[in-house]
N, CA, C and O atoms as a Tripos MOL2 file, in Angstrom:
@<TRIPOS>MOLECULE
protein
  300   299    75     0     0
PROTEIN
NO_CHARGES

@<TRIPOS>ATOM
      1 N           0.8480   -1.1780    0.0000 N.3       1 UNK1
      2 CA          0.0000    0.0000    0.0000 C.3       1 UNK1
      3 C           0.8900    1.2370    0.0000 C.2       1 UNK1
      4 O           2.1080    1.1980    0.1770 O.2       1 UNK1
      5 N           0.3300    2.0940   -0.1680 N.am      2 UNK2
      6 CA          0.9010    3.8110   -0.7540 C.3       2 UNK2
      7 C          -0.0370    4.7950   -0.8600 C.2       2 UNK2
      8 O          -1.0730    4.9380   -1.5100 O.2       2 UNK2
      9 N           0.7550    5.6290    0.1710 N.am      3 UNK3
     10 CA         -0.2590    6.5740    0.4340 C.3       3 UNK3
     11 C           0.3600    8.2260    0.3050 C.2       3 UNK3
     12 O           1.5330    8.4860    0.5720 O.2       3 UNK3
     13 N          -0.7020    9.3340   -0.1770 N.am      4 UNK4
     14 CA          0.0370   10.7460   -0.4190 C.3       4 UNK4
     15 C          -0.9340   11.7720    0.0320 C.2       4 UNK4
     16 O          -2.1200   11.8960   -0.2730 O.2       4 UNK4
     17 N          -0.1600   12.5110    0.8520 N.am      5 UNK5
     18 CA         -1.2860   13.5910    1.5850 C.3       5 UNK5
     19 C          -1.1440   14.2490    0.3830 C.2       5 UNK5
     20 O          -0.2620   14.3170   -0.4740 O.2       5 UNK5
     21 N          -2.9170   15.0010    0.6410 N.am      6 UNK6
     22 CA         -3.2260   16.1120   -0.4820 C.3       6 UNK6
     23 C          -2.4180   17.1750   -0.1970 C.2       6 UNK6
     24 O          -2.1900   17.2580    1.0100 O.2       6 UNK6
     25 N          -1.7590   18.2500   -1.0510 N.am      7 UNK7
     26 CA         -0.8700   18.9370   -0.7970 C.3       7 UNK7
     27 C          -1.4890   20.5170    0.1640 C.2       7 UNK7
     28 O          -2.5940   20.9610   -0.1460 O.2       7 UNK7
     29 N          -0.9020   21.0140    0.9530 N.am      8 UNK8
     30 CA         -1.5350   21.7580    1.6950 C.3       8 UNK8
     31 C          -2.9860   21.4700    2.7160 C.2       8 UNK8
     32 O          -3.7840   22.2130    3.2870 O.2       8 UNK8
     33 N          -2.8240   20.0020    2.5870 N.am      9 UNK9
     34 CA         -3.9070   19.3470    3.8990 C.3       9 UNK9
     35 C          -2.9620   18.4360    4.7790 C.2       9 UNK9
     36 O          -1.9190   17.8210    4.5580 O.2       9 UNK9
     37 N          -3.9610   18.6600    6.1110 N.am     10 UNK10
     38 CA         -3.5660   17.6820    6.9480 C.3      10 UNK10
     39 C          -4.3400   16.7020    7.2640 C.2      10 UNK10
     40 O          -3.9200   15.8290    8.0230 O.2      10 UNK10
     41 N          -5.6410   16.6540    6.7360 N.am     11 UNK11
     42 CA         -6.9850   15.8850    6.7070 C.3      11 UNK11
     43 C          -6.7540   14.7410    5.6640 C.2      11 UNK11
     44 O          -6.7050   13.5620    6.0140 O.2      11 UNK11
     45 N          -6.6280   15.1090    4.4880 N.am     12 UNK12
     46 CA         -7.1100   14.0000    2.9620 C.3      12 UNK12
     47 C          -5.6960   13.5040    2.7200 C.2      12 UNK12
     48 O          -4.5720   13.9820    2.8760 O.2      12 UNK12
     49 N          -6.2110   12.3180    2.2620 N.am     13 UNK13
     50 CA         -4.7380   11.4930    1.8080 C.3      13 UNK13
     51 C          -5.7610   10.6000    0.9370 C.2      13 UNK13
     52 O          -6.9800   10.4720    1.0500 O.2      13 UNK13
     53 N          -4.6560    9.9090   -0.1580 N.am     14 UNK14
     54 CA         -5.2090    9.0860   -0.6120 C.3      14 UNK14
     55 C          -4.2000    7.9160   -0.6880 C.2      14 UNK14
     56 O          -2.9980    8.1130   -0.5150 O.2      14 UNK14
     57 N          -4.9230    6.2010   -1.0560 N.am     15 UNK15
     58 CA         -4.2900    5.2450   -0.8320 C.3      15 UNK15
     59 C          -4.5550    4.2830   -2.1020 C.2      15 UNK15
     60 O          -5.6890    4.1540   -2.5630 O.2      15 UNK15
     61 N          -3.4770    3.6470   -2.6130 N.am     16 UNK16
     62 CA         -3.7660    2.7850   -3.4810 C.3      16 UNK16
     63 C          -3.5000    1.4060   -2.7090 C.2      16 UNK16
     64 O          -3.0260    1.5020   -1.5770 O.2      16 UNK16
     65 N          -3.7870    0.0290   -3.2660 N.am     17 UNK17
     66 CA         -3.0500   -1.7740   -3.0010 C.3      17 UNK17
     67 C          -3.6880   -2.4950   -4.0110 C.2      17 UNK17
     68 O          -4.3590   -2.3030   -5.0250 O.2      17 UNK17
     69 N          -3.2320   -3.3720   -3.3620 N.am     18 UNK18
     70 CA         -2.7790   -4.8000   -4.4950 C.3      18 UNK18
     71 C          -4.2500   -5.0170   -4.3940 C.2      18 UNK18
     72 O          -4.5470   -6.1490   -4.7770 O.2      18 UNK18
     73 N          -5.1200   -4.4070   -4.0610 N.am     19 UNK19
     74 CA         -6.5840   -4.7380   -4.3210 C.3      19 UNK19
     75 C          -7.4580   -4.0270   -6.2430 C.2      19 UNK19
     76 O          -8.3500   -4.4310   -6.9880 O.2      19 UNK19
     77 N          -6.5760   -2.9540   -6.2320 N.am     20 UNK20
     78 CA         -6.2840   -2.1470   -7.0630 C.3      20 UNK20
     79 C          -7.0130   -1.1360   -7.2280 C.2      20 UNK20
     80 O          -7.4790   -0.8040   -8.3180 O.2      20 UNK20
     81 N          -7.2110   -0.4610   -6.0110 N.am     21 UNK21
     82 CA         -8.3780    0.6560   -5.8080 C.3      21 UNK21
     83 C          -7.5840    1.7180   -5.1460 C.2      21 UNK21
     84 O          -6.7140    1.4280   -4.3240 O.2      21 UNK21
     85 N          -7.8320    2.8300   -5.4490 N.am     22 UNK22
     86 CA         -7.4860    3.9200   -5.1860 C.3      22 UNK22
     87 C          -8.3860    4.8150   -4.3470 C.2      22 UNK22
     88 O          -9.3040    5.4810   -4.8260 O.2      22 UNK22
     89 N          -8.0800    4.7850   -3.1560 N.am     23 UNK23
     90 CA         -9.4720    5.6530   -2.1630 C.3      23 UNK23
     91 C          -8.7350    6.4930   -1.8950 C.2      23 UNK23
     92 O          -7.5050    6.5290   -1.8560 O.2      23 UNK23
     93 N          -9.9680    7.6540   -1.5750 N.am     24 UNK24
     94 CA         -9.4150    8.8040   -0.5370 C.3      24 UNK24
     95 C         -10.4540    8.6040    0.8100 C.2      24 UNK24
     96 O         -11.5630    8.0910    0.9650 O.2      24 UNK24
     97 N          -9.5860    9.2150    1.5910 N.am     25 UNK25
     98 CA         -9.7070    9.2770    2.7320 C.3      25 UNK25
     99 C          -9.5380   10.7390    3.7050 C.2      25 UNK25
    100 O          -8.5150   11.4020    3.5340 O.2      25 UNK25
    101 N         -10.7880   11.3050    4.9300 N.am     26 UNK26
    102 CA        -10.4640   12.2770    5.4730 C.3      26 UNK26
    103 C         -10.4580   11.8020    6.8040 C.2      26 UNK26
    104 O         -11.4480   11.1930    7.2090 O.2      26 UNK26
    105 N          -9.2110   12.0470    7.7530 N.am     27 UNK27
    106 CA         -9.4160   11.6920    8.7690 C.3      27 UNK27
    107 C         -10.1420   12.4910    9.9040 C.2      27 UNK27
    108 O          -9.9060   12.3290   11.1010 O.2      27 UNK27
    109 N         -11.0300   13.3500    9.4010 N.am     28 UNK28
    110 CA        -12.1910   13.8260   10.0150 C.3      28 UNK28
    111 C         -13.4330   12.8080   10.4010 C.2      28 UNK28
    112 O         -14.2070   12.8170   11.3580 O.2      28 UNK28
    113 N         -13.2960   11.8370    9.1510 N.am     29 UNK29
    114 CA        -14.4530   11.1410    9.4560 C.3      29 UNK29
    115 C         -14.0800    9.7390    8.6840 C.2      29 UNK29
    116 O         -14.2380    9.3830    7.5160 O.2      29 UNK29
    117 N         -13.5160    9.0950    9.8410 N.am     30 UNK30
    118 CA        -12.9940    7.7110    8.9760 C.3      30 UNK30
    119 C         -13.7340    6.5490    9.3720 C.2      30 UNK30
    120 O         -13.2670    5.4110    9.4050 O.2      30 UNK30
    121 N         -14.8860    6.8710    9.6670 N.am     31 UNK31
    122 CA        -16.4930    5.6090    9.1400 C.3      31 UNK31
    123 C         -16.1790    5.1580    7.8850 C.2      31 UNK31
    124 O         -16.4130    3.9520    7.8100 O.2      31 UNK31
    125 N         -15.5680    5.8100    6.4470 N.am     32 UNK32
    126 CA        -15.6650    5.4800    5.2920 C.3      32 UNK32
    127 C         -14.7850    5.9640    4.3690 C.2      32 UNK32
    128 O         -14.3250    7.1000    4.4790 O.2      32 UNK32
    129 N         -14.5010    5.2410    3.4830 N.am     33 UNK33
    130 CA        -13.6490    6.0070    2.3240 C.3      33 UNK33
    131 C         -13.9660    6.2790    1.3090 C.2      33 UNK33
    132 O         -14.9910    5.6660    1.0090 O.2      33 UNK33
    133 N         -13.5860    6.9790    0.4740 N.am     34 UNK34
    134 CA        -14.2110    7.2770   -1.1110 C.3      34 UNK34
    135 C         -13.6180    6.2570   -1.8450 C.2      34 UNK34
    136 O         -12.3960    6.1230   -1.7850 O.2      34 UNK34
    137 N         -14.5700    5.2210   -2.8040 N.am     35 UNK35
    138 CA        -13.2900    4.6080   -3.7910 C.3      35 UNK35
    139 C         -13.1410    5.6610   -5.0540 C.2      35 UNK35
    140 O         -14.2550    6.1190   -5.3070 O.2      35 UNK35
    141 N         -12.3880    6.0540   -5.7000 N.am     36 UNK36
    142 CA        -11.5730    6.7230   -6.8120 C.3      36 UNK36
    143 C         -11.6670    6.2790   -7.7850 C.2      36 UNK36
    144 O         -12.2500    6.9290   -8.6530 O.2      36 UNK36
    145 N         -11.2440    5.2290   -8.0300 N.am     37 UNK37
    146 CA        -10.8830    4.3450   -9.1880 C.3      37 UNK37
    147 C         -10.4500    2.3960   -8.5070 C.2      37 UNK37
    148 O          -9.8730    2.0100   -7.4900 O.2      37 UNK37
    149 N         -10.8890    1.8760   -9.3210 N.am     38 UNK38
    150 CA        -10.7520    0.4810   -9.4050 C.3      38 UNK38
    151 C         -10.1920   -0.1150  -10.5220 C.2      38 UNK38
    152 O         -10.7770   -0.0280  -11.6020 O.2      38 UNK38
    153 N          -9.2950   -0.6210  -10.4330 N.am     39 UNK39
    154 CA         -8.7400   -1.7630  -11.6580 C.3      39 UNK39
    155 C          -9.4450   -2.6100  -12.0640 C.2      39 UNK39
    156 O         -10.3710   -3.1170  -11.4290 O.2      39 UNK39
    157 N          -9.1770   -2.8290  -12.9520 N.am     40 UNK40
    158 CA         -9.4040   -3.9800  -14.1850 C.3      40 UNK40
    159 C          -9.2160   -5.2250  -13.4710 C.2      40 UNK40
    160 O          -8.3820   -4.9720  -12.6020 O.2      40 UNK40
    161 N          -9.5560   -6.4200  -13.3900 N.am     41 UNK41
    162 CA         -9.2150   -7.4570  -12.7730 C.3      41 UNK41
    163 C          -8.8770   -7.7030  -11.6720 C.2      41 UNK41
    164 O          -8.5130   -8.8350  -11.3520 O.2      41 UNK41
    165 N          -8.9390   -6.2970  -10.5130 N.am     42 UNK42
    166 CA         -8.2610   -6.6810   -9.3970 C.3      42 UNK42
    167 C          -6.2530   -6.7380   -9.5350 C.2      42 UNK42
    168 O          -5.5040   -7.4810   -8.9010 O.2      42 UNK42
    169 N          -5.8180   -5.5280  -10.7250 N.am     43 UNK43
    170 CA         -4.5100   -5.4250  -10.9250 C.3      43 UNK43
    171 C          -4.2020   -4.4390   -9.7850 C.2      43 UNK43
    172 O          -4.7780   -3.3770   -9.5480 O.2      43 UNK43
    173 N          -3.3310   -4.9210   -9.2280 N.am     44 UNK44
    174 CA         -2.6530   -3.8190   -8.3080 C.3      44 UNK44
    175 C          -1.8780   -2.3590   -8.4240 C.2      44 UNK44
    176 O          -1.2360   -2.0250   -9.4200 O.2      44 UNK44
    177 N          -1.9730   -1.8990   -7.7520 N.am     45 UNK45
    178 CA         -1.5780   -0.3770   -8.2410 C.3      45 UNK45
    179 C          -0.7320   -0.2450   -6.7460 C.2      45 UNK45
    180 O          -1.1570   -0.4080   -5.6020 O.2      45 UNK45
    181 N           0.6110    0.1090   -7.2260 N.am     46 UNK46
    182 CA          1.7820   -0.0620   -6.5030 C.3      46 UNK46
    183 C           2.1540    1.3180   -6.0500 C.2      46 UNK46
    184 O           2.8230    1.2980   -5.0160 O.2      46 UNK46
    185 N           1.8650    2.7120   -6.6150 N.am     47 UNK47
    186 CA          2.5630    3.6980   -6.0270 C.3      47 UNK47
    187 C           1.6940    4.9610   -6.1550 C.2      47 UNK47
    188 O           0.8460    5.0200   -7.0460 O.2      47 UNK47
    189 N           1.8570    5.8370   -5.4060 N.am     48 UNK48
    190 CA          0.5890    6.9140   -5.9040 C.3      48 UNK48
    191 C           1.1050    8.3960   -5.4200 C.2      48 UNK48
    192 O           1.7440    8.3970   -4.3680 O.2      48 UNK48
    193 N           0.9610    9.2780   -5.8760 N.am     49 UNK49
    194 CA          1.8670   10.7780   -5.6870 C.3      49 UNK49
    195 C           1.3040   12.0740   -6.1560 C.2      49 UNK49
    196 O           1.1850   12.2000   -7.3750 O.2      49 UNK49
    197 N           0.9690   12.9740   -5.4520 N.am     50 UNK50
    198 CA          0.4980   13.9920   -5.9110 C.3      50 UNK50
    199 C           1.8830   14.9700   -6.8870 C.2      50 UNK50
    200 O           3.1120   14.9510   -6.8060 O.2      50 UNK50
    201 N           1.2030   15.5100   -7.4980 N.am     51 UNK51
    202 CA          2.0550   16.4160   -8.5360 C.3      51 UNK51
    203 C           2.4950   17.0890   -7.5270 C.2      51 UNK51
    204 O           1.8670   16.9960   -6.4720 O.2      51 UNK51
    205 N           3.9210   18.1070   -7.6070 N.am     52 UNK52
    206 CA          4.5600   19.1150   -6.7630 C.3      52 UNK52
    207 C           3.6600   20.8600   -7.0290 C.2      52 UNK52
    208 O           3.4940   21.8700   -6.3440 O.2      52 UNK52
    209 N           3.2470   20.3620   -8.5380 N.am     53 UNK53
    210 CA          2.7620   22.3140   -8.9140 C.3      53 UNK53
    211 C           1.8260   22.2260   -9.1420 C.2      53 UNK53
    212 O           1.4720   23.3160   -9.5910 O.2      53 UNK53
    213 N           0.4760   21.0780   -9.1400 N.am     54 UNK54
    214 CA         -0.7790   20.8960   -8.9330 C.3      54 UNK54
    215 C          -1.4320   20.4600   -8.3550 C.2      54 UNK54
    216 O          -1.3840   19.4350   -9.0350 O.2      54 UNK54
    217 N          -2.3470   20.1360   -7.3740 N.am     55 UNK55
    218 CA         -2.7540   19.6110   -6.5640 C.3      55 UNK55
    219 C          -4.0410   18.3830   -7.2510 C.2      55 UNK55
    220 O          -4.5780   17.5310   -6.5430 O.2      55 UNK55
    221 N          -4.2600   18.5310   -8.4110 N.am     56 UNK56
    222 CA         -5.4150   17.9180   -8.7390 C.3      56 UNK56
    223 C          -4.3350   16.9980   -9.7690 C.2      56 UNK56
    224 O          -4.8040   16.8120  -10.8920 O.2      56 UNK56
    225 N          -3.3060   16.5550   -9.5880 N.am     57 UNK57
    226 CA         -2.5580   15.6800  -10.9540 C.3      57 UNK57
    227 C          -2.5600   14.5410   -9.8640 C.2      57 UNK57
    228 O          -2.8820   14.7680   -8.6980 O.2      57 UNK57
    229 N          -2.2300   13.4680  -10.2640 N.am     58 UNK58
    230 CA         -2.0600   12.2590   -9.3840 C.3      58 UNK58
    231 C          -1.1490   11.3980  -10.4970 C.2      58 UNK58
    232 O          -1.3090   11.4560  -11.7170 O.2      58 UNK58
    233 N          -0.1720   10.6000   -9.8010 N.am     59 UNK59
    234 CA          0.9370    9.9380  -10.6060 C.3      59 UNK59
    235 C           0.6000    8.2170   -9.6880 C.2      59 UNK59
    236 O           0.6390    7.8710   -8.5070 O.2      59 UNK59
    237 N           0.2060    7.3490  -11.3040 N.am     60 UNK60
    238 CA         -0.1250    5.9120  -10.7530 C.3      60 UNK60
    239 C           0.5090    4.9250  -11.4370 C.2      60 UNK60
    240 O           0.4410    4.5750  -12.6150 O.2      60 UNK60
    241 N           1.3920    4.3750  -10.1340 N.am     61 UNK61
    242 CA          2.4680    3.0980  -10.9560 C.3      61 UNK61
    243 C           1.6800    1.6530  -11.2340 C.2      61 UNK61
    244 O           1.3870    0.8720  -10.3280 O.2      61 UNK61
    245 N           1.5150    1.5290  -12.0290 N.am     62 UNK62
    246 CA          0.6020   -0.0430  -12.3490 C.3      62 UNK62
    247 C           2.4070   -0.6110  -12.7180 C.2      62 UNK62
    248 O           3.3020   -0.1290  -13.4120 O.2      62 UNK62
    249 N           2.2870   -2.0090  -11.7340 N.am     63 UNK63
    250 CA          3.6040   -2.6500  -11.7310 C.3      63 UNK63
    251 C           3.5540   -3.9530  -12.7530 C.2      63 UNK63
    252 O           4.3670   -4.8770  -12.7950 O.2      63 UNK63
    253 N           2.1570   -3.7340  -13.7100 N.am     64 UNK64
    254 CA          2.2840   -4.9180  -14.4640 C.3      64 UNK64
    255 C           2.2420   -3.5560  -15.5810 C.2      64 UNK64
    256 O           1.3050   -2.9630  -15.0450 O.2      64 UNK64
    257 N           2.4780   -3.0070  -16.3130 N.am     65 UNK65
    258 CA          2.9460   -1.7280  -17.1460 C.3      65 UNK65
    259 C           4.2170   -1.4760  -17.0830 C.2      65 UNK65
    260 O           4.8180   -1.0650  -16.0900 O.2      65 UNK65
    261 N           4.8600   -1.8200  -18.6040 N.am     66 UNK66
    262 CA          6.5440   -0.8120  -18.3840 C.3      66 UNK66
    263 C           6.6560    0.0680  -18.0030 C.2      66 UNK66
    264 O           7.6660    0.2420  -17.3220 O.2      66 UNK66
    265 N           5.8140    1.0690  -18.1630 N.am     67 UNK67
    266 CA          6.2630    2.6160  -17.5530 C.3      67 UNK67
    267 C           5.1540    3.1430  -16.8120 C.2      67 UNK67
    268 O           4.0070    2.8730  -17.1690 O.2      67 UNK67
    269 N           5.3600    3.7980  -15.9120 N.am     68 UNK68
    270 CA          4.4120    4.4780  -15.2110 C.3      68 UNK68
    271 C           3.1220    4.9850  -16.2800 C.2      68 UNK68
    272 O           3.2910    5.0530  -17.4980 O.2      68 UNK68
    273 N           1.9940    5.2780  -15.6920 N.am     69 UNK69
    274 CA          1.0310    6.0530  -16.1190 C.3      69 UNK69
    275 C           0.6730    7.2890  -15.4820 C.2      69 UNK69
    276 O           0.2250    7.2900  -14.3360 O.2      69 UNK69
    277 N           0.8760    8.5660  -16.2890 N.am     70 UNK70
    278 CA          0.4370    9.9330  -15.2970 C.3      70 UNK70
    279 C          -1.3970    9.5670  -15.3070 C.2      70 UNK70
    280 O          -2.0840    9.0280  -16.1740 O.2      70 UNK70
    281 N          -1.6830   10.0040  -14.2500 N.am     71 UNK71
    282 CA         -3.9690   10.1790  -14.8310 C.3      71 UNK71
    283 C          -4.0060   11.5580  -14.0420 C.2      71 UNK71
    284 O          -3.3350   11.7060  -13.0210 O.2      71 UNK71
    285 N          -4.5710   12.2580  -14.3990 N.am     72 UNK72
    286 CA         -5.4590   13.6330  -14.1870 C.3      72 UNK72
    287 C          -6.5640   12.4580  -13.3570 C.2      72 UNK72
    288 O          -6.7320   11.2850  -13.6920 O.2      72 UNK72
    289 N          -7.1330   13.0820  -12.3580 N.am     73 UNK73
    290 CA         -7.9600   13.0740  -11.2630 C.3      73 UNK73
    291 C          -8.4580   14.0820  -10.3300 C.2      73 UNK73
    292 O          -7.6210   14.6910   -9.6640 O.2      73 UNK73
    293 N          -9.6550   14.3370  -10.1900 N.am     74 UNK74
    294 CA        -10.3870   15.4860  -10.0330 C.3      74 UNK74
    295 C         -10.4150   16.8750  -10.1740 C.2      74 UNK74
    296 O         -10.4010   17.8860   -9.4720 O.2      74 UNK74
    297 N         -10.4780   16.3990  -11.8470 N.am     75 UNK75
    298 CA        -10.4080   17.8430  -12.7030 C.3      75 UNK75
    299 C         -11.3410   18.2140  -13.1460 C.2      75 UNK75
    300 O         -11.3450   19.2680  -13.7840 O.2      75 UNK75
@<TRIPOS>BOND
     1     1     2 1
     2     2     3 1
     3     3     4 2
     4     3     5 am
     5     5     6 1
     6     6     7 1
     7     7     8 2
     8     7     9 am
     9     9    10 1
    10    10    11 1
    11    11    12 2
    12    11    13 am
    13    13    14 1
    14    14    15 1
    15    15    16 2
    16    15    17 am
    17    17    18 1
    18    18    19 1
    19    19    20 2
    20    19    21 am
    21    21    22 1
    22    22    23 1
    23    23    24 2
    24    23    25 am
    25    25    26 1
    26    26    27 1
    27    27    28 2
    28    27    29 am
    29    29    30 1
    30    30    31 1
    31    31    32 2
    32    31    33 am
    33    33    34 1
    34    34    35 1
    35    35    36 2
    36    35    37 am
    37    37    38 1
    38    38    39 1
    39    39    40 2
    40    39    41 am
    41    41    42 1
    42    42    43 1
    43    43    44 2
    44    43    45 am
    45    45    46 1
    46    46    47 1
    47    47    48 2
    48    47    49 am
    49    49    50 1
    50    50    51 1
    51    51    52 2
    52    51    53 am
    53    53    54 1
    54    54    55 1
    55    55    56 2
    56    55    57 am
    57    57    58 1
    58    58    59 1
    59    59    60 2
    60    59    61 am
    61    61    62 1
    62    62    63 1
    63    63    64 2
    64    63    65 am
    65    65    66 1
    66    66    67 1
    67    67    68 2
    68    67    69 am
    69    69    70 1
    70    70    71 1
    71    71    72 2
    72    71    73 am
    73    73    74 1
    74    74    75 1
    75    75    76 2
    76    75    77 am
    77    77    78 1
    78    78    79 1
    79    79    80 2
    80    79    81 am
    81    81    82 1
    82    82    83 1
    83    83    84 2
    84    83    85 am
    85    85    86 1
    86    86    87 1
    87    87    88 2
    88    87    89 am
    89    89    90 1
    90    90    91 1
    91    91    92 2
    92    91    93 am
    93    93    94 1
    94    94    95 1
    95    95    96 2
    96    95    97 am
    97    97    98 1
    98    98    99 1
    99    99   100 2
   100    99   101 am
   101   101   102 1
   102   102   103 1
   103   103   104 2
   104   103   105 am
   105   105   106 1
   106   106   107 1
   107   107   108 2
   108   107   109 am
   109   109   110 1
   110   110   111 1
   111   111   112 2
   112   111   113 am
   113   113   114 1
   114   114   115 1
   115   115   116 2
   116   115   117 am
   117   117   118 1
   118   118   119 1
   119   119   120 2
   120   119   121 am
   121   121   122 1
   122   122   123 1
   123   123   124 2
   124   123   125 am
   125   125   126 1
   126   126   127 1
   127   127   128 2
   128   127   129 am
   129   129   130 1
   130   130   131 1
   131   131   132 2
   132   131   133 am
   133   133   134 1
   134   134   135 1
   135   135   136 2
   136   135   137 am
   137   137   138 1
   138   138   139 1
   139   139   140 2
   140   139   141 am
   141   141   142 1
   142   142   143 1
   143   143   144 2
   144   143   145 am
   145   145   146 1
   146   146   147 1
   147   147   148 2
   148   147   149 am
   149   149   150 1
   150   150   151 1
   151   151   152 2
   152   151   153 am
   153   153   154 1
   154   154   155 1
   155   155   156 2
   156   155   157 am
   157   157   158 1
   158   158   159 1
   159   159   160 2
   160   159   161 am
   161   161   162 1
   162   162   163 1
   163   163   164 2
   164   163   165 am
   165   165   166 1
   166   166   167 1
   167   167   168 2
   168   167   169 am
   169   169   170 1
   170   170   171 1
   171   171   172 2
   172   171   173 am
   173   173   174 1
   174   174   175 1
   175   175   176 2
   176   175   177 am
   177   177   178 1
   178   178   179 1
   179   179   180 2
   180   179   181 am
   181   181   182 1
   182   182   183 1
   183   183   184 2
   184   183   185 am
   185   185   186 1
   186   186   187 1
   187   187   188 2
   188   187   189 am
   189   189   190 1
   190   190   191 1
   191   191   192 2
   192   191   193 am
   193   193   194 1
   194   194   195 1
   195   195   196 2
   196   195   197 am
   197   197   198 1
   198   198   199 1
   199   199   200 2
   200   199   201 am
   201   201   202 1
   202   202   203 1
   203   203   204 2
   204   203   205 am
   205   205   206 1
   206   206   207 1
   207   207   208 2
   208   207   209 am
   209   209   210 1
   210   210   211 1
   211   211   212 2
   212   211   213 am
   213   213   214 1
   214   214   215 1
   215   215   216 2
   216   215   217 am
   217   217   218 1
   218   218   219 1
   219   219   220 2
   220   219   221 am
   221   221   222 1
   222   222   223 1
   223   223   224 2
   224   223   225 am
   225   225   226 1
   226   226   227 1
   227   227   228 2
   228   227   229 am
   229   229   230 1
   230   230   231 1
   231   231   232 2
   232   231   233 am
   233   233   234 1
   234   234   235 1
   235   235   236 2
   236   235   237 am
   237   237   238 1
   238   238   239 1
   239   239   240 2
   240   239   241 am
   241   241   242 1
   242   242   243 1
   243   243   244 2
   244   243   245 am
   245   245   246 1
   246   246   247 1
   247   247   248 2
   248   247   249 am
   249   249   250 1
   250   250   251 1
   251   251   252 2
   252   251   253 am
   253   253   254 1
   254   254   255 1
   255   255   256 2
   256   255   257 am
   257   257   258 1
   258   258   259 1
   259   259   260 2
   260   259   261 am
   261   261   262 1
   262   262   263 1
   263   263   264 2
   264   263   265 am
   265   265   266 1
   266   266   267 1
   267   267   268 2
   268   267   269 am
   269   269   270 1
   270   270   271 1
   271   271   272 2
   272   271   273 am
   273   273   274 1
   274   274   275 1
   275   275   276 2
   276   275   277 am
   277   277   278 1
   278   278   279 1
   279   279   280 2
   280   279   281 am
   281   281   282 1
   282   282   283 1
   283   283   284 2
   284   283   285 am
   285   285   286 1
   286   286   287 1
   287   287   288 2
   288   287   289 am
   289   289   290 1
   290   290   291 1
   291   291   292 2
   292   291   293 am
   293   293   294 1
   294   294   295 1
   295   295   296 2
   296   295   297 am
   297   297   298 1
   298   298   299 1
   299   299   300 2
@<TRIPOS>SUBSTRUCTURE
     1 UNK1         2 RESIDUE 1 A UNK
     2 UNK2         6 RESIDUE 1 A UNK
     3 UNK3        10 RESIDUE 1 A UNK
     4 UNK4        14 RESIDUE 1 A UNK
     5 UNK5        18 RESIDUE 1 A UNK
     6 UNK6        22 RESIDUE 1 A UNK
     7 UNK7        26 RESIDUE 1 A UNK
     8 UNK8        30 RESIDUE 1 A UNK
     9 UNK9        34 RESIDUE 1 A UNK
    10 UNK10       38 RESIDUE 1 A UNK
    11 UNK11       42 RESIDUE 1 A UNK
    12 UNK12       46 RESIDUE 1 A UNK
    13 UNK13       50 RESIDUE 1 A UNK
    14 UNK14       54 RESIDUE 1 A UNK
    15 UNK15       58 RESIDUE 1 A UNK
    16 UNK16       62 RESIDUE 1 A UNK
    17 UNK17       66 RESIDUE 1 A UNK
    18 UNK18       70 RESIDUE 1 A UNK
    19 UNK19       74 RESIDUE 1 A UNK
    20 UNK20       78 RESIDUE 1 A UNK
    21 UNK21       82 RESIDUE 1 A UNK
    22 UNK22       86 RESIDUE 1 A UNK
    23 UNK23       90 RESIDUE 1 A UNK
    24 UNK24       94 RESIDUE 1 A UNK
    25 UNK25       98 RESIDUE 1 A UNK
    26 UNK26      102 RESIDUE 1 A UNK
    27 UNK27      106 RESIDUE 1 A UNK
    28 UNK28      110 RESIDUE 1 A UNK
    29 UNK29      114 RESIDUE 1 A UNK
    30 UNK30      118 RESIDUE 1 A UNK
    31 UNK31      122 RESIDUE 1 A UNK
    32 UNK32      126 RESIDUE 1 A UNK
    33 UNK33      130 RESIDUE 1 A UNK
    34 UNK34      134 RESIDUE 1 A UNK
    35 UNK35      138 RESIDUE 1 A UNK
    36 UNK36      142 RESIDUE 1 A UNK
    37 UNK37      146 RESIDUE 1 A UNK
    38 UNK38      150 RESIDUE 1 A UNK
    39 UNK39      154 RESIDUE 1 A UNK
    40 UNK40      158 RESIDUE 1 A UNK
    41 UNK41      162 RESIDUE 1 A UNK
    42 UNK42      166 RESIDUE 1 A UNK
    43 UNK43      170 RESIDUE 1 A UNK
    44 UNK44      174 RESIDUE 1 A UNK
    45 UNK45      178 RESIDUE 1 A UNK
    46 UNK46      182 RESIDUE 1 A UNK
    47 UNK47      186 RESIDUE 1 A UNK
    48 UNK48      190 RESIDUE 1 A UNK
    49 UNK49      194 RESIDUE 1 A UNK
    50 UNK50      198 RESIDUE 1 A UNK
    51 UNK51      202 RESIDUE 1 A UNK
    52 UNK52      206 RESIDUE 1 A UNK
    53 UNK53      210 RESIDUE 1 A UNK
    54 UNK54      214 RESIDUE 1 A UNK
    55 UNK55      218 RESIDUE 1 A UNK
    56 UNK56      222 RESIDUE 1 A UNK
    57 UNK57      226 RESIDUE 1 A UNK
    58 UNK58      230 RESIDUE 1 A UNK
    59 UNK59      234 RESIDUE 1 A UNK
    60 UNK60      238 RESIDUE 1 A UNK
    61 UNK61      242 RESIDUE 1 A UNK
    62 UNK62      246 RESIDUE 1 A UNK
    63 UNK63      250 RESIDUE 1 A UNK
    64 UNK64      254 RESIDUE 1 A UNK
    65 UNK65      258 RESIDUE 1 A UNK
    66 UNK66      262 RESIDUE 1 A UNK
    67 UNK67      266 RESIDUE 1 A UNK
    68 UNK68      270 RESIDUE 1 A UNK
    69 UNK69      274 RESIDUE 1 A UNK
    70 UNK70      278 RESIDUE 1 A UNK
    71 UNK71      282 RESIDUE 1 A UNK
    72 UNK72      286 RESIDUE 1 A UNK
    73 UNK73      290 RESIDUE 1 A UNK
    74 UNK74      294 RESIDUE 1 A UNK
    75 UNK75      298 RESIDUE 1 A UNK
């Protein structure tokens, strides 16, 4: 699992795993999480990173992919 605070929060983070779902999470109220995105088959998603000069870019390593994939997420 891999996890990246939203930039300029201390509340939201989000988390990817080998489940292959990508949630966010506020620890204001952690009854529940948002799912984001879900993989294809249950492929795992290995790394996850907010951009440095945007806050809405998200960087997602799928470890069965040669190269990383950038995705835009909540734009």
């Amino acid at each position: 699992m891999s996890r990246s605070w939203l930039p300029d929060s201390s509340d939201i983070f989000v988390s990817v795993g080998a489940d292959g779902s990508l949630r966010a999470f506020d620890l204001r109220t952690l009854e529940h999480s948002t799912i984001l995105y879900e993989s294809a088959a249950d492929t795992p998603l290995a790394r996850i990173s907010f951009s440095n000069r945007e806050q809405y870019v998200l960087f997602l390593l799928f470890p069965s992919f040669p190269r990383s994939l950038p995705s835009l997420l909540f734009a």
